[in-house]
C-alpha positions in Angstrom: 102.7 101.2 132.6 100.4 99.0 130.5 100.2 101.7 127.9 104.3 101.6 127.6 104.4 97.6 127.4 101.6 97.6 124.5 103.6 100.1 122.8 106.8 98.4 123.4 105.1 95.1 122.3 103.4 96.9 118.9 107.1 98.3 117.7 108.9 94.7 118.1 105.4 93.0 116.4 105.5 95.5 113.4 109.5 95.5 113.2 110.4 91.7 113.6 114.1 92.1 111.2 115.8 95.3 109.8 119.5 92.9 109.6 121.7 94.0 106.6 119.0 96.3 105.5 116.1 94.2 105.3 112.4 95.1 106.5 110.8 92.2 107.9 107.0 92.6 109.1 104.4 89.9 109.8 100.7 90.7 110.4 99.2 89.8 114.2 96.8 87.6 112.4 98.9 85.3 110.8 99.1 81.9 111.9 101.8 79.7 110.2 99.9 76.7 111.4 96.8 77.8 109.1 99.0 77.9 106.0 99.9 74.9 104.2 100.5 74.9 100.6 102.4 77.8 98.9 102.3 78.6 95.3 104.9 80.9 94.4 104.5 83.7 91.3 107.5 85.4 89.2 108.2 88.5 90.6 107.5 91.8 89.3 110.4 93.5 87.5 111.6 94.9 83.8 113.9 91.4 83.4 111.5 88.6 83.0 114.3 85.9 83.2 115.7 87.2 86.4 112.3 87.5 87.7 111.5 83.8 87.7 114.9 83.1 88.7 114.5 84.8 92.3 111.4 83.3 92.8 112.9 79.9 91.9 115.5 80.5 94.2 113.3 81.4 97.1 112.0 77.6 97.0 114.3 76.2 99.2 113.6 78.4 101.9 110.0 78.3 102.0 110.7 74.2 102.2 112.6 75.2 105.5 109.7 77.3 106.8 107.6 74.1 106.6 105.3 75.3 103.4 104.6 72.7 100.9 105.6 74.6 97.3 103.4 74.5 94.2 105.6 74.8 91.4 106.0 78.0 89.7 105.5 76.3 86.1 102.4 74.6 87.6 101.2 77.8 88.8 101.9 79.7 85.5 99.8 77.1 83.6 96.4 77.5 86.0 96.7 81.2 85.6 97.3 80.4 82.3 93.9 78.1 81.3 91.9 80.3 83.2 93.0 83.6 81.6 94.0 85.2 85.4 96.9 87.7 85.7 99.1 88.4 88.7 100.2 91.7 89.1 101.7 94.1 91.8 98.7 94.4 93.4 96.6 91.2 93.8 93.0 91.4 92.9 91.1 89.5 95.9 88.9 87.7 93.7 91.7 86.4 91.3 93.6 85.4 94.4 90.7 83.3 95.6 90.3 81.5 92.4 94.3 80.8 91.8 94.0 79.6 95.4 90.6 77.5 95.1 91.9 75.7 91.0 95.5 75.6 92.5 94.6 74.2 95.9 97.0 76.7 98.0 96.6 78.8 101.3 98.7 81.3 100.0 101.2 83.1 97.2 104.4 84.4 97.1 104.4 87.6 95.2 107.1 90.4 94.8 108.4 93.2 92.9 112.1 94.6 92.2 113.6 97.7 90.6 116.9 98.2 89.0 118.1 101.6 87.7 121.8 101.5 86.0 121.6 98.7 83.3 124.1 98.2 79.8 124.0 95.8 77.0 126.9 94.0 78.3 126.0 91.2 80.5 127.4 88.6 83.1 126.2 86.1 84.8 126.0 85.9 88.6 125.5 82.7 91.1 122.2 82.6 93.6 122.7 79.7 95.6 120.1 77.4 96.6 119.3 77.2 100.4 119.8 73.8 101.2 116.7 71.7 101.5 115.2 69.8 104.7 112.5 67.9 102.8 112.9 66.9 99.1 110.4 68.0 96.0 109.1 65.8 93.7 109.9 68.0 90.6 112.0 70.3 92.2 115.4 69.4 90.1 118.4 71.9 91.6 119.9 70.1 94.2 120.7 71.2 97.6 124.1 73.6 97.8 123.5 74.0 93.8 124.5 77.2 92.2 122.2 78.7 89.7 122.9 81.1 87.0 121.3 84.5 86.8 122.4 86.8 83.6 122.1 90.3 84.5 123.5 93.6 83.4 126.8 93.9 84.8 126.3 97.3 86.4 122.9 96.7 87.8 121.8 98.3 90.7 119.0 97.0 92.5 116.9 100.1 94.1 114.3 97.7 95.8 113.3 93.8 96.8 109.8 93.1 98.1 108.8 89.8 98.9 105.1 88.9 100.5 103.1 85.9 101.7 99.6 86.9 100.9 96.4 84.8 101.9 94.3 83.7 98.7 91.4 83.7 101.1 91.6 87.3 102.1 94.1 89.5 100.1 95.6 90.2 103.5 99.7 90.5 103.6 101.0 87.6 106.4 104.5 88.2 105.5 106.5 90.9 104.2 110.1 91.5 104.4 111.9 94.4 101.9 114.8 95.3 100.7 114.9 99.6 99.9 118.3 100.4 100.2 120.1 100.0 96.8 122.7 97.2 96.2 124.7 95.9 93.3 123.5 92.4 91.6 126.9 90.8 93.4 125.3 91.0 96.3 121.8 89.8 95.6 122.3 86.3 96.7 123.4 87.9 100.4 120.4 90.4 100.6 118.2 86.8 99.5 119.5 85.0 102.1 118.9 88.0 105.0 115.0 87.9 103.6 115.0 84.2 104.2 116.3 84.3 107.6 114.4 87.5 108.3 111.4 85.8 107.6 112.2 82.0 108.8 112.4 84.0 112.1 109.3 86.2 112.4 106.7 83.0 111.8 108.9 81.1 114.7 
């Protein structure tokens, strides 16, 4: 019996949100309480403008989660100065010194693939969460619509975002996107991932 309730216990801790698609895990050893300050990095992709443009637009809702947000520009200029590179997979010791000059607890890191793009572009609307706590800096305000040009056949094939600790390199927070989706719907599948993940630190 004890053995059925641990398993039962393991499967809803490693599975906290699969809504519209979405993946949402967050590691047994995170404690939201123990992270404070959030610095969050472009995403990995092939379009750099798009890239920087979901992260941007993921601001909002860490605000909600109760994180206080480094800005991304700010961010860019400590990797910057001290010649550090964020990639795909975060080097622990580059992680501890963006964390250490930058002053943060953790980074928001992701990745994206797209498979399906033409020449011809549009552009598309990712609305901004609205805010519960307002950002010195921080200029879009709450219930704005950004602008996002991407190819107008785009396909997304995956979305990852994760909350990784600076102190150890471990994952807190994950929550994915592998089921392919047009670039109308990115602003829906963003707003799952928030939700997803506003949930699984509650």
């Amino acid at each position: 019996m004890k053995l059925e309730t641990a398993v039962v216990g393991l499967a809803i801790l490693l599975i906290t949100g699969c809504a519209g698609g979405v993946k949402t895990v967050k590691s047994p050893s995170f404690d939201p309480a123990s992270v404070k300050r959030v610095a969050v990095s472009a995403l990995n992709g092939p379009n750099q403008t798009l890239s920087t443009s979901i992260a941007d637009s993921f601001v909002p809702d860490l605000m909600e989660m109760g994180f206080s947000v480094v800005e991304r520009t700010q961010l860019e200029r400590v990797l910057k100065e001290q010649s550090l590179q964020l990639t795909g997979a975060v080097d622990p010791a580059t992680l501890k010194e963006v964390g250490r000059i930058a002053g943060v607890d953790a980074l928001l890191v992701g990745d994206y693939s797209v498979h399906g793009e033409r020449t011809v572009s549009r552009e598309i609307s990712i609305r901004q969460r609205p805010m519960t706590r307002r950002r010195p800096g921080f200029r879009q305000r709450p219930g704005a619509v950004g602008r996002i040009r991407v190819a107008e056949d785009t396909v997304f094939d995956s979305l990852s975002l994760r909350l990784v600790s600076v102190a150890t390199g471990e994952v807190l927070l994950s929550s994915s996107r592998r089921e392919q989706f047009e670039a109308s719907r990115l602003d829906s599948v963003l707003e799952d991932m928030a939700k997803a993940m506003k949930k699984a630190i509650k």
